[in-house]
C-alpha positions in Angstrom: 85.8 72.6 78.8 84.5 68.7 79.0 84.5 67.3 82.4 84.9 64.2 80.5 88.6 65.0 80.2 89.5 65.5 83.9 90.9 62.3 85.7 88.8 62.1 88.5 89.9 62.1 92.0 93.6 61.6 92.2 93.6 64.1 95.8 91.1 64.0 97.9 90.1 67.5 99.4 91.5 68.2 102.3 90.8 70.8 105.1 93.7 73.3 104.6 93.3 72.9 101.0 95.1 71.8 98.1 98.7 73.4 97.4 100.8 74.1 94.3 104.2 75.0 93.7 106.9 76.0 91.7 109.8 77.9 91.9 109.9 80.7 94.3 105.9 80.2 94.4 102.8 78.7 95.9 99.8 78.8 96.4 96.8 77.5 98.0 93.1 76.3 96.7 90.4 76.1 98.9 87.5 74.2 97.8 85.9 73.9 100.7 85.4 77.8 100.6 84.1 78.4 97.3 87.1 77.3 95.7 89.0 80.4 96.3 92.6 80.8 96.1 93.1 81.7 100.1 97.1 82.5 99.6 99.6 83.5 96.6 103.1 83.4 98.1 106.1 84.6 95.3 109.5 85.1 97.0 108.3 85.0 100.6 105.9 88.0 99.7 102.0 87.3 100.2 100.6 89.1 97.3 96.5 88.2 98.5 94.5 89.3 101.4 94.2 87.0 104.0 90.7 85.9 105.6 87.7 83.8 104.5 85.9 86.5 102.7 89.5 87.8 100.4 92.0 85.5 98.6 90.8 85.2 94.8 87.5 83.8 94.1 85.4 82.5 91.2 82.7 85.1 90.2 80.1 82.3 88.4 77.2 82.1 86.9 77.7 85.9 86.9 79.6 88.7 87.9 79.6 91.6 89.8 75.8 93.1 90.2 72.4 91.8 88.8 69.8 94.6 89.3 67.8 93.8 91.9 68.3 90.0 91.4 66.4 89.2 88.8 67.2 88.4 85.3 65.0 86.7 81.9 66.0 83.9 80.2 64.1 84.2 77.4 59.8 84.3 79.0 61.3 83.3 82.3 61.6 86.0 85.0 64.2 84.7 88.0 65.2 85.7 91.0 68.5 85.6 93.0 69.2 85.6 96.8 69.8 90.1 97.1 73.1 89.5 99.2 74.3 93.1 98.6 70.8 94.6 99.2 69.3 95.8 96.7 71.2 93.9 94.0 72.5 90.2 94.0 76.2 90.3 93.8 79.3 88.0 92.8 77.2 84.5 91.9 76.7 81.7 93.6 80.1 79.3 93.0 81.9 81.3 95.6 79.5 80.4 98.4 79.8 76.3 97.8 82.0 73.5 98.4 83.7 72.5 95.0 85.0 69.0 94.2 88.9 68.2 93.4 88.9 66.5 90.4 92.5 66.0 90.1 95.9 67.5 91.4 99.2 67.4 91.1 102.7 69.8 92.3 101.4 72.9 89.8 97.8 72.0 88.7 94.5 70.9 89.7 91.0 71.1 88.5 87.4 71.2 90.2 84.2 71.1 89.8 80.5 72.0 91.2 77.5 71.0 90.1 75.1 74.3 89.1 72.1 72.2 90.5 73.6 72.2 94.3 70.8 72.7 96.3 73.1 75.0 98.0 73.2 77.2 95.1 69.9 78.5 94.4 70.3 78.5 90.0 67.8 77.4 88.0 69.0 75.5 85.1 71.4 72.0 85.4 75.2 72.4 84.2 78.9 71.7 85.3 81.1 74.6 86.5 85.0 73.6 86.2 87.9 75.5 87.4 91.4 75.0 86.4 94.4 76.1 88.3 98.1 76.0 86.9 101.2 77.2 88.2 103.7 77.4 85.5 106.6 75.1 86.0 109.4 78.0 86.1 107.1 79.5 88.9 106.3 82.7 87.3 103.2 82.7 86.6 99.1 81.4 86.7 96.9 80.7 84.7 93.3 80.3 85.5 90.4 79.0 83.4 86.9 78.8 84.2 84.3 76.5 82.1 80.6 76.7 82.4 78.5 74.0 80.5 74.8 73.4 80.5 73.3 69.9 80.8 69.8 70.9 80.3 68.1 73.7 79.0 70.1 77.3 77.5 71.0 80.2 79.7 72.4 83.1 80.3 75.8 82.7 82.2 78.8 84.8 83.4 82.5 83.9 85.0 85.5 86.1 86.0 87.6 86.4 89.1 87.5 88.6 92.1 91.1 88.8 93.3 92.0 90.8 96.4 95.8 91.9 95.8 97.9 93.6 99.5 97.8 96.8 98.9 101.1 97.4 100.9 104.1 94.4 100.5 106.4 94.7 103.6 110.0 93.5 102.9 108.9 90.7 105.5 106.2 89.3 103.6 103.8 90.5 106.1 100.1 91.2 104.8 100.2 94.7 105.1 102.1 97.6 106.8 105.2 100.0 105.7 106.1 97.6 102.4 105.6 99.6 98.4 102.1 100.7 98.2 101.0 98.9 94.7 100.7 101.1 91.3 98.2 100.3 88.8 98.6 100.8 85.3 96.3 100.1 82.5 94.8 101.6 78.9 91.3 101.0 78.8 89.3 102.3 75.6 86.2 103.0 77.6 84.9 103.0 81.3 81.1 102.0 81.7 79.5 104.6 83.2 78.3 103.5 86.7 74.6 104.7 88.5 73.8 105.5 91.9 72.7 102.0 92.2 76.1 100.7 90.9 74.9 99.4 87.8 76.1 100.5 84.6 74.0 103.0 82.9 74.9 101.9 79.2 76.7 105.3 78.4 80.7 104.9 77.6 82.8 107.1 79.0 86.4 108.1 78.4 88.4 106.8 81.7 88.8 108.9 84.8 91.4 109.1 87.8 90.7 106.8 90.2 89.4 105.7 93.1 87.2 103.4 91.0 84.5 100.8 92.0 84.4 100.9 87.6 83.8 98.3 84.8 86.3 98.8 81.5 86.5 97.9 78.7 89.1 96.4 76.8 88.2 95.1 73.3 91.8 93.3 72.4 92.0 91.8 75.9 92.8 93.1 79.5 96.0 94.3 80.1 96.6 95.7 83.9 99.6 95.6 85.4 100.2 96.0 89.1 103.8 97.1 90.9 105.1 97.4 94.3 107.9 99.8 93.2 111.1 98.0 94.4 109.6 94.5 95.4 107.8 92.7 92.3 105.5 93.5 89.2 102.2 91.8 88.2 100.5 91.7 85.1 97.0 90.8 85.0 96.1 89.4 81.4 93.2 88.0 79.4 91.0 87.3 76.1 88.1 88.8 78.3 87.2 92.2 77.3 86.1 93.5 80.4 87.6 94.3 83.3 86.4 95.5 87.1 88.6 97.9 89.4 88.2 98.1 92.6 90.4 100.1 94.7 88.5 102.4 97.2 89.5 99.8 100.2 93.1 101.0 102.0 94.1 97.2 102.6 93.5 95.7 98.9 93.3 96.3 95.4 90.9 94.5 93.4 91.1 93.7 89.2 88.9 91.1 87.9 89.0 90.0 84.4 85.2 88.9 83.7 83.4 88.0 80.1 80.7 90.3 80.5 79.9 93.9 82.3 78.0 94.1 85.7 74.3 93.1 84.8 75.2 92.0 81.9 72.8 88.4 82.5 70.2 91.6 81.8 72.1 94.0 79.2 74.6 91.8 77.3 73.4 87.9 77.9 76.0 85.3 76.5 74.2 82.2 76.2 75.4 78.5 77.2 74.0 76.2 75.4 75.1 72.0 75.6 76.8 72.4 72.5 78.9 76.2 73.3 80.1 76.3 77.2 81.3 79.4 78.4 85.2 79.3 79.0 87.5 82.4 80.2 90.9 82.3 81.2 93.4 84.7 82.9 97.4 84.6 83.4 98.9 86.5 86.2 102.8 86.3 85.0 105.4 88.0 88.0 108.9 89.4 87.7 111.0 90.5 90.5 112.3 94.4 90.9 114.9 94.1 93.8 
């Protein structure tokens, strides 16, 4: 995904954020705070959990774990910031301030720079994230692009949304509303350590609770209801897919192009001629 073709700066960032919508929908960017998605509202129902750390947020340069930090690209041993002692966790893009490249009433793009001396990564690129509401309102598609300027590397990108667990009627956060239902056919889950990092053995998928990587070879497929209220599917091309659902207040399914570790186990080079792009589409239908 070339920066080259984003008009640049028709918005300028502003403090409560950039906001879309269409339909019975919108939502809110925040690039100020790692360019998350801070609110998803369809109907009157918030379907994200609210607060600085929740929302959706870009997982990039990786996702999920990296053993102890560290990764190789190729000789070259580095080291990450251990956020989630003992492992670094989740990337770097979420903790930075991202540029608005463009917006209009359903889209906008932006952009970081993967040499912000706020992010401690050690090779020069552009990360881009793209952010459309359809114009019918029912559904969202996001796309991620990672491009090196310099050097190859090993790179990662996915989303970490954090869906209400519980839909009141009201629209309220949380409280007596449809507890949410997952469904979803996975043709393996990775078998996870007492570290948290896959071990490398496939197994077939178990019942739940789940802090678990799948996989999903023809692309992920999850759908997410809140019997009586409004159902959610969760697609991509990615193969792999996180859930996260051992939190009372939230459910968590993130649609990434590579396993936890995989900067170690299953590296997926970015070179200036082949950038990294993933997308996901989060389509919505009504149920009352």
């Amino acid at each position: 995904m070339s920066t080259d073709n984003i008009a640049q700066s028709a918005s300028q960032t502003r403090s409560d954020g950039v906001r879309l919508a269409a339909g019975d929908a919108e939502l809110t960017v925040h690039p100020d705070n790692g360019c998350r998605i801070g609110s998803l509202r369809v109907g009157g129902l918030e379907l994200l959990r609210q607060g600085a750390k929740y929302g959706c947020f870009p997982m990039v340069p990786w996702c999920g774990r990296i053993d102890h930090g560290r990764f190789r690209s190729g000789a070259e041993l580095h080291q990450m910031p251990v956020n989630s002692p003992p492992h670094a966790i989740h990337g770097t893009g979420r903790n930075l301030r991202w540029h608005t490249a463009r917006s209009s009433a359903t889209a906008a793009a932006f952009t970081y720079d993967l040499a912000d001396p706020a992010a401690p990564w050690p090779y020069p690129g552009t990360v881009t994230q793209l952010v459309e509401l359809a114009e019918d309102g029912r559904s969202l598609t996001l796309t991620l692009g990672v491009e090196a300027s310099g050097d190859s590397f090993p790179a990662q990108a996915g989303w970490h949304p954090w869906f209400v667990r519980n839909l009141a009627a009201a629209g309220a956060e949380s409280g007596t509303g449809a507890s949410a239902q997952l469904d979803f056919a996975a043709e393996w889950q990775e078998e996870r350590g007492a570290d948290h990092l896959p071990t490398g053995r496939r197994l077939v998928p178990k019942p739940g609770p789940w802090d678990d990587c799948f996989g999903m070879p023809r692309g992920v497929d999850v759908t997410l209801t809140w019997p009586g209220l409004l159902e959610l599917k969760i697609t991509s091309r990615a193969e792999w897919v996180v859930v996260y659902d051992e939190q009372d207040a939230a459910v968590c399914v993130e649609p990434q192009s590579g396993p936890p570790n995989g900067l170690n186990t299953l590296p997926r080079l970015v070179t200036p001629i082949d950038p990294l792009e993933i997308s996901t589409t989060w389509s919505w239908k009504p149920l009352a």
